[in-house]
C-alpha positions in Angstrom: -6.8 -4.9 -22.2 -3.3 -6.0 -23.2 -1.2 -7.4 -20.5 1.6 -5.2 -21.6 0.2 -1.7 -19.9 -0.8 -3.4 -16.3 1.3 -2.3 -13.8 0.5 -6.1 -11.8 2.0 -7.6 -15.1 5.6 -6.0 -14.9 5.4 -5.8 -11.1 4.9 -9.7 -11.2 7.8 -10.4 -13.6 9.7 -8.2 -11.9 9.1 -10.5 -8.9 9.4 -13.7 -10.9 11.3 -13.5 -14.0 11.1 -12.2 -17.3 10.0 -15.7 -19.1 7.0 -16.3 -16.2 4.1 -17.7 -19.0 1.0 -14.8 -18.6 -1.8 -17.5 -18.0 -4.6 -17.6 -20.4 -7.1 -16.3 -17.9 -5.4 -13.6 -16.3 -6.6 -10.7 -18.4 -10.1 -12.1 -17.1 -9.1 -11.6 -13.4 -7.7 -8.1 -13.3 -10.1 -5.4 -13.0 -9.4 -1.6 -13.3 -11.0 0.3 -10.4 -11.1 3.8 -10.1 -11.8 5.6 -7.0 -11.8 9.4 -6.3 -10.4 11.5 -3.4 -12.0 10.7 -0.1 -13.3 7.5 -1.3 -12.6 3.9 0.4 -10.9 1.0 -1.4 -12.3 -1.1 1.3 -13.0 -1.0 5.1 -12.5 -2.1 8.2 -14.6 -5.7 9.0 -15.1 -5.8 5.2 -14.7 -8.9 2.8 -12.0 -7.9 0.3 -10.2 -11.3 -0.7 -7.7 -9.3 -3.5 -4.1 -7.5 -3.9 -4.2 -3.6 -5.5 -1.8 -2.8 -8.0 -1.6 1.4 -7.7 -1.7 2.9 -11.3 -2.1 6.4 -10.6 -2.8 8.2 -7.2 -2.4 7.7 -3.7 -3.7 6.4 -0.7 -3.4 5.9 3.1 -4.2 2.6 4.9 -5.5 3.1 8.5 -7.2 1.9 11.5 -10.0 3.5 13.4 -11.5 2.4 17.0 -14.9 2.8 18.3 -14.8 6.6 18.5 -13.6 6.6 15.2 -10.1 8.0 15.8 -7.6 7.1 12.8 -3.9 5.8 13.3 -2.4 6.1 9.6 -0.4 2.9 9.0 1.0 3.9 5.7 0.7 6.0 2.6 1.2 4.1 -0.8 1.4 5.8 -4.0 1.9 4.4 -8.0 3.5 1.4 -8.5 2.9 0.0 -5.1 0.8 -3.2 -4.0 -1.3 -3.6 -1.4 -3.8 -6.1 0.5 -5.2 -6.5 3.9 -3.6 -10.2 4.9 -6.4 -11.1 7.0 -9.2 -10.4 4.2 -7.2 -13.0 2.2 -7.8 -15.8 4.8 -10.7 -18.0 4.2 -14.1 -15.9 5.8 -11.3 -13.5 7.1 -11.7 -9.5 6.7 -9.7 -6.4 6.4 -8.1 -4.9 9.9 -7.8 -2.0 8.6 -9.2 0.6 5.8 -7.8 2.2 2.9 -8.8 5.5 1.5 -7.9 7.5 -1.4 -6.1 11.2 -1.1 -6.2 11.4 -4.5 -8.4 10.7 -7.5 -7.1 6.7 -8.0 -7.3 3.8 -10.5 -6.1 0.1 -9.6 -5.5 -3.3 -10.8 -7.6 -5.6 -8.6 -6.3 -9.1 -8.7 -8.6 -12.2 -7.4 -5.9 -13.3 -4.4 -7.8 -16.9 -4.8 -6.7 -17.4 -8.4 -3.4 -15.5 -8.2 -2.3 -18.1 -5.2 -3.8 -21.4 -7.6 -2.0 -20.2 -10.5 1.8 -19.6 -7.8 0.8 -23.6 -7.0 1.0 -24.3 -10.8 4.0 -22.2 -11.9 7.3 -21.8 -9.9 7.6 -18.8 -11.6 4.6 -17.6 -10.3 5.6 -19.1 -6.8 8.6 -17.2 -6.9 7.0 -13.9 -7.7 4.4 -14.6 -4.6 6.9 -15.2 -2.4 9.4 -11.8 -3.2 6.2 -9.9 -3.0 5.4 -11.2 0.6 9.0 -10.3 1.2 9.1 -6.8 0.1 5.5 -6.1 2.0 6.7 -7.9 5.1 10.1 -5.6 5.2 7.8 -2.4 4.7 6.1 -3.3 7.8 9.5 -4.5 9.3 10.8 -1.1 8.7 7.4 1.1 9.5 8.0 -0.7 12.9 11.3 -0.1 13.8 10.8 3.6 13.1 8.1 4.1 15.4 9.5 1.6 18.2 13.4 3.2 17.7 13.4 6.9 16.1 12.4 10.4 17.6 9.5 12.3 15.5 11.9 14.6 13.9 14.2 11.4 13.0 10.6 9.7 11.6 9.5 12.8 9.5 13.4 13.3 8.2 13.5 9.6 7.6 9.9 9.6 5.8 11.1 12.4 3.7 14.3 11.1 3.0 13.1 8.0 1.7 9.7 8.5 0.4 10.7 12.2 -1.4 8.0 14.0 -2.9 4.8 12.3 -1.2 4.8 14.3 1.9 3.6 16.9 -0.3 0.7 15.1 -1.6 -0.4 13.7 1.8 -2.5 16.2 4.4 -0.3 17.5 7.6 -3.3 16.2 9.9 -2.9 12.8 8.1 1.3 12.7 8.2 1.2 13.8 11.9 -1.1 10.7 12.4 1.3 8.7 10.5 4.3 10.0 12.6 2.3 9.3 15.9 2.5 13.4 16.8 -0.1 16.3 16.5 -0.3 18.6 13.5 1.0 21.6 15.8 3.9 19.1 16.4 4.9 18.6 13.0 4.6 21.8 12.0 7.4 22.7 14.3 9.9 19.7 13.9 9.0 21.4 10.0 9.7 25.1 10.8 12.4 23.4 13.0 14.2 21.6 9.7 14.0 24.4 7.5 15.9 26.8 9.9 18.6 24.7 9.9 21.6 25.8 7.4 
């Protein structure tokens, strides 16, 4: 596998810089990993000590309770990262479960090695560090939407700055995401397109 076709490789010197050193083991420590629609990346309660580079597809991230109702948390698609924190503690795992809407294929990175080799390379450090940031403002910014804007302000503002996934995502599975019904967001929908 050369380094230069993994998505985890630009997306980490993107985060770094452009001279971070690739270490000699790294090609060893990303896997590809394909998944297809309607299958789970991991689960809820499950060990899953690694980050997820999306190559192609998309998923939602969500947590169930006893009766096995879903809340969506978020929908990621190519190009994106994404980990459970609490699976990466020592012992810890995953709060919450992420499934694929679409056929999938990821770059699974050991979290373990990726955070030895950050402690050896400020490089590396640095591109740790700006990718905590990014995934800490996503959740900033999920947050404040759900705590501050109407549903018709969170669909318009999903839309607006996510275009072209609402179409790949499932209306049951956007409504969740939005914290309405399905019936709900078809009419804030119907709703938007009436409007001149």
């Amino acid at each position: 596998m050369d380094k230069s076709h993994l998505l985890s490789w630009t997306l980490l010197q993107a985060l770094g810089d452009t001279d971070t050193p690739w270490p000699n083991d790294a090609l060893a420590r990303i896997q590809l990993v394909t998944l297809g629609k309607g299958q789970l990346l991991f689960d809820i309660g499950q060990p899953h000590p690694y980050i997820h580079v999306i190559r192609r597809g998309c998923v939602k991230t969500l947590y169930r309770n006893a009766d096995g109702e879903e809340w969506v948390q978020d929908f990621l698609a190519e190009g994106a990262f994404l980990c459970s924190l609490t699976a990466l503690l020592p012992g810890g795992t995953s709060s919450y479960a992420c499934e694929a809407l679409e056929d999938c294929e990821f770059e699974r990175i050991d979290y373990a090695w990726l955070e030895q080799t950050a402690w050896q390379q400020v490089a590396w450090q640095r591109a740790l560090l700006n990718g905590w940031k990014d995934y800490a403002v996503r959740r900033e910014l999920r947050e404040r939407d759900l705590l501050t804007l109407s549903p018709p302000a969170r669909y318009e503002a999903f839309t607006t700055q996510r275009p072209g996934l609402a179409a790949r995502i499932p209306q049951k599975d956007l409504a969740r995401y939005l914290g309405i019904t399905p019936e709900s967001l078809s009419r804030i929908r119907a709703r938007l397109r009436d409007l001149p």
